[in-house]
N, C-alpha and C positions, 0 to 999 in steps of 0.2 A: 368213333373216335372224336368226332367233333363235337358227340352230345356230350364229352366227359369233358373236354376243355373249358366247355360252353358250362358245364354246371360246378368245374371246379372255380371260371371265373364269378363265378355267383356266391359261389361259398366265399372267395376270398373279399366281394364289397360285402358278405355279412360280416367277415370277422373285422374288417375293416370299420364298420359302424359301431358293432361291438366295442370297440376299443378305442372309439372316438370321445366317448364321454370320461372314459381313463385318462386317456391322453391330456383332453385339458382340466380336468383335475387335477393332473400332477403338474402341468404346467403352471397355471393360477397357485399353488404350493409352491411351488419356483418362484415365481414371480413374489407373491408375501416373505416366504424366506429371504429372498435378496435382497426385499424391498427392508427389512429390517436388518441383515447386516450392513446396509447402504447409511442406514440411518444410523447405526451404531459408528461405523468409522464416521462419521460426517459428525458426530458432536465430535471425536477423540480430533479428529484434522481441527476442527474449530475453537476446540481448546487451547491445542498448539496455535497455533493461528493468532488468537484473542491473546496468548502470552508474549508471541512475537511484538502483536501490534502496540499494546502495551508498553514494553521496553523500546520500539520505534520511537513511541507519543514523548514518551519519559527524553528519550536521548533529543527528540527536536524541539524539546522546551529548554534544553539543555545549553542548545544550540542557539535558538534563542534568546534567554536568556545572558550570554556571553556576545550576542551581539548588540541587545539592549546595554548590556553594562561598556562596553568599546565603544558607542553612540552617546550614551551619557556623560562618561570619564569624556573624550572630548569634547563635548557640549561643556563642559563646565570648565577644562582649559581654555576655551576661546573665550569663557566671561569673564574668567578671573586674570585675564591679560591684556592691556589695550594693544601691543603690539604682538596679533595670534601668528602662529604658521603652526601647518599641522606637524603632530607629533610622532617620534616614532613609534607609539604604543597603537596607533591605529594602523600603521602603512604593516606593524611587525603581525597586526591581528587578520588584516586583509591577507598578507601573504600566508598565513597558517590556516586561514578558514579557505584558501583556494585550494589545498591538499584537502581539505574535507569533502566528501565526496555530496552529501546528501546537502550540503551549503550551499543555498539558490546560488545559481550563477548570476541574476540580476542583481543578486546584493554585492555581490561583488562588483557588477560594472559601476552602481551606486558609489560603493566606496572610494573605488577610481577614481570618480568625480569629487569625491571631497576632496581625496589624498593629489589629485592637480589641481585644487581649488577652480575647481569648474560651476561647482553647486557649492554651498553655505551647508556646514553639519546640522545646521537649525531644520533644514528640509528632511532630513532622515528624524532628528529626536522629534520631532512635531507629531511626526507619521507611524509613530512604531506602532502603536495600537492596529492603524490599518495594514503595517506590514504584517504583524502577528498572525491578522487574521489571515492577509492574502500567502505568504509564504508558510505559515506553520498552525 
């Protein structure tokens, strides 16, 4: 009885090696397979992705842009008045870019400071270039 266990356990490491070079054959097929639908979704996600970021870049030039021009339009009211105070085109522009979500929040403390005349609008239009770069 023990010689028959002893030689079925024999039989089952041969079928077991037997089917070892199978095994990662089909594995290694596995692995390539997946490794190219992997690759397949990962352009289609980065397409999306790239379309998304796209209209991000597009929308915070946008934003941008509408704080260059709210920086400028006052910058050019305080030259063309010897007696300035700030206007309500900037205090009305701070409070709608505060509902904006992706609107740095430092530019807004910023503008605080003009709109209490704490800081000169001259320190923001001077800067926009380096704000551009650092916020957008």
């Amino acid at each position: 009885m023990a010689e028959q266990i002893l030689s079925k356990i024999e039989e089952l490491r041969k079928l077991e090696q037997e089917i070892e070079p199978k095994i990662k054959e089909l594995e290694e097929k596995r692995d390539n397979e997946i490794g190219e639908i992997n690759k397949k979704y990962d352009r289609k996600i980065s397409d999306v992705s790239n379309e998304v970021e796209t209209f991000k870049k597009d929308l915070m030039d946008t934003i941008y842009q509408s704080f260059e021009q709210a920086v400028m339009n006052e910058f050019d009211s305080k030259r063309s008045t010897s007696e300035y105070s700030v206007t309500s085109q900037i205090k009305e522009y701070r409070d709608s870019m505060n509902e904006v979500d992706l609107f740095p929040d430092q530019l807004i403390e910023k503008l605080d400071k003009i709109i209490v005349e704490e800081e000169p609008i001259e320190n923001l239009a001077y800067d926009l270039e380096k704000i551009k770069t650092q916020f957008f």
